[in-house]
N, C-alpha and C positions, 0 to 999 in steps of 0.2 A: 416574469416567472423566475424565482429560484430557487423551487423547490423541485423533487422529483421523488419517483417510485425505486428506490434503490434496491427494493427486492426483484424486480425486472432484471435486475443483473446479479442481485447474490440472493435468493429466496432465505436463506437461512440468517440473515444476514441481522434483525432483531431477537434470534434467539441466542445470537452471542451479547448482541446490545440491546437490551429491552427496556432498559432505562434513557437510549436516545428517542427524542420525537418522532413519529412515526413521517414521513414524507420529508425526512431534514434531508437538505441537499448533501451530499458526499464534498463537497470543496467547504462547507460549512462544519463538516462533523471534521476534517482535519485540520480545519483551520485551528478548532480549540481543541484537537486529541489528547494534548498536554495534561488540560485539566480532567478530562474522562480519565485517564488512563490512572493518576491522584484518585480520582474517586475510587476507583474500581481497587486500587491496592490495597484498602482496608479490608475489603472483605474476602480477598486473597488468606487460604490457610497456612498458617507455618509449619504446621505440616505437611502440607504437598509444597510446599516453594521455599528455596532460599534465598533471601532477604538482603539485600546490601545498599542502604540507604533508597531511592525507591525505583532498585530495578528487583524484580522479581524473576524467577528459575525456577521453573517446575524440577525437581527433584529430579523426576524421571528423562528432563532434556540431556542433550552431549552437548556442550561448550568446550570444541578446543582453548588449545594457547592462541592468545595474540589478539585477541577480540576485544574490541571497547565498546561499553553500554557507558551510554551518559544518560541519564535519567528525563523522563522516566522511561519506563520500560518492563513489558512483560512478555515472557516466553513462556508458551503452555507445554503441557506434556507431549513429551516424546519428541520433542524437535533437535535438530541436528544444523549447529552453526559452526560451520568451517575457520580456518585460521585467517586472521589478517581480517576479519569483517568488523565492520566500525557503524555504529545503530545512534542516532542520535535525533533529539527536539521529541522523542513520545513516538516508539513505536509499540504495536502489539503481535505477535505471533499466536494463531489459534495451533491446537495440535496440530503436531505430524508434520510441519512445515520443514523444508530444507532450504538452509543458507548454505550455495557455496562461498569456496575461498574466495577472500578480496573484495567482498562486495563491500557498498554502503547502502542503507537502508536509512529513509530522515523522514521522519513523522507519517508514518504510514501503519497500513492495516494489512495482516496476509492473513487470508483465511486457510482451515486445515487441507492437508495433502499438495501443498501447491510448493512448487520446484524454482530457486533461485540460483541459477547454477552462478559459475563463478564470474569474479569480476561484470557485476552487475553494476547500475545504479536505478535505484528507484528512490523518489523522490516527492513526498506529500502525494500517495497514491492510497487507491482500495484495490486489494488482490482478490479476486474471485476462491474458491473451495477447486483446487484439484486443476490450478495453471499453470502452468510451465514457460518459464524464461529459462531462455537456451543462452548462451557463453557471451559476456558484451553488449546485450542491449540495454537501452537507455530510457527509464521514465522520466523525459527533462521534468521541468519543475517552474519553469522560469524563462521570460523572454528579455534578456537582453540587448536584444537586438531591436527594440522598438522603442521610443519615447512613449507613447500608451502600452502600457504592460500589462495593464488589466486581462486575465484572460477571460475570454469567449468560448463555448461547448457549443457543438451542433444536437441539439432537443430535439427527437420528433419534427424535424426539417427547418425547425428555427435556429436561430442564433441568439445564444441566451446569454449577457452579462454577467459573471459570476461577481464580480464587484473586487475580487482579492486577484494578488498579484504573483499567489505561487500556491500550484496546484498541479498534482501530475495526470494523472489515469487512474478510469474507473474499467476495472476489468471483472467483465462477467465469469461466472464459472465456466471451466473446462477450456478456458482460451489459451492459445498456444503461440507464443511470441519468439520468433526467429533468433540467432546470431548473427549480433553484432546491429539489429533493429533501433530504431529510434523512436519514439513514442512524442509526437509535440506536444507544449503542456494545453491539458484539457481535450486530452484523448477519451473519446467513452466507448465501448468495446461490448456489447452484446453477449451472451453467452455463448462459449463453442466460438468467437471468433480466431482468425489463423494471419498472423500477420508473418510477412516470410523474411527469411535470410536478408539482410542488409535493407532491410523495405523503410523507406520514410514513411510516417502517418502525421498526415497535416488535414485533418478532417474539414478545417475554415476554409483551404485552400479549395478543397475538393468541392466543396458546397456551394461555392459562387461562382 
C-alpha cells in the first residue's frame, strides 16, 4: 500500500489541488511539488501576484527584508513572512499563513491560518488549515543515521514503505506542535493532534 486518504487529515485539501489524483500519497505529491507548483504558475493572475522568475507573491502578502525564495514558489494572499526566512526545492503557501523569523521551509505545503513561528525547520512536509508550530521545532526530513534510509509511515497500524528517502510530516488540521519538538521523518498526525514542549515523535519506534 502507498496510497492514502489524505483528506482524513486535511479535508479541504483537493479544493486547493484538484488537479492532483485523488488518493495520491502525500510523500508522493512532495516528492514532485516542484513540478505542480510550474504548473500551477501559469494560471496564476498578474494581477493578484508579482512575478519574479517563478516565484509568485500575492500582491496582498507582507515579505519582510532578508527572505530568499528560490524557485519555485507560491505565496497566497495575505500571508505574512518574517526576516531571515529562506524557502527552497517548491514550496506553496495557502492564505493567511505566517512565517516567522529565521525559519526555513524545503518543498512543502502550508495550508491557510496555520502559524510557523520563528526559527522553524520544516522539511518535505503537508501542514494542515489552522496549525501551529511554536519557536524551534523541527520537521526532520531525513535519516542519516541509518544505512536503509528509506522511510517508513505507521498506516492504520501498519508499517507502510514509502519507497523515497526524504519526507517530513503529514499534519492534520488544528494540530498543535510544541517548542523546540522534533517531528521524525514520516511523522503522520491526525487532526487536532498536540505534540508538547521538547517531545520526540518516533511513531516506528512506538509501534513495535
Amino acid at each position: 500500500m502507498d496510497k492514502m486518504d489524505i483528506c482524513a487529515f486535511i479535508p479541504q485539501f483537493y479544493r486547493e489541488f484538484p488537479h492532483i489524483a485523488k488518493h495520491e500519497s502525500p510523500w508522493h505529491i512532495i516528492e514532485k511539488l516542484d513540478d505542480i507548483l510550474r504548473n500551477m504558475l501559469g494560471a496564476l493572475s498578474k494581477e493578484e501576484y508579482n512575478f519574479t522568475d517563478e516565484v509568485a507573491v500575492h500582491k496582498s502578502a507582507y515579505v519582510e527584508n532578508g527572505v530568499t525564495f528560490k524557485k519555485p514558489a507560491i505565496i497566497g494572499k495575505d500571508c505574512t513572512v518574517k526576516a531571515g526566512s529562506y524557502f527552497r526545492n517548491g514550496v506553496y503557501l495557502c492564505s493567511d499563513v505566517g512565517i516567522g523569523a529565521n525559519c526555513e521551509i524545503k518543498q512543502s505545503i502550508i495550508f491557510s491560518k496555520s502559524r510557523i513561528a520563528h526559527l522553524n525547520y520544516v522539511g518535505n512536509s503537508i501542514i494542515g488549515n489552522d496549525v501551529n508550530l511554536e519557536a524551534g521545532s523541527v520537521l526532520a526530513n531525513h535519516f542519516n543515521e541509518y544505512k536503509n534510509r528509506t522511510i517508513r509511515v505507521v498506516l492504520d497500524d501498519a508499517i507502510v514503505d514509502t519507497g523515497i528517502t526524504k519526507f517530513g510530516s503529514l499534519i492534520g488540521d488544528y494540530g498543535r506542535v510544541g517548542a523546540n519538538a522534533v517531528l521524525n521523518p514520516g511523522t503522520l498526525l491526525t487532526p487536532g493532534s498536540v505534540v508538547g514542549r521538547l517531545q520526540h515523535v518516533d511513531q516506528l519506534k512506538a509501534s513495535t
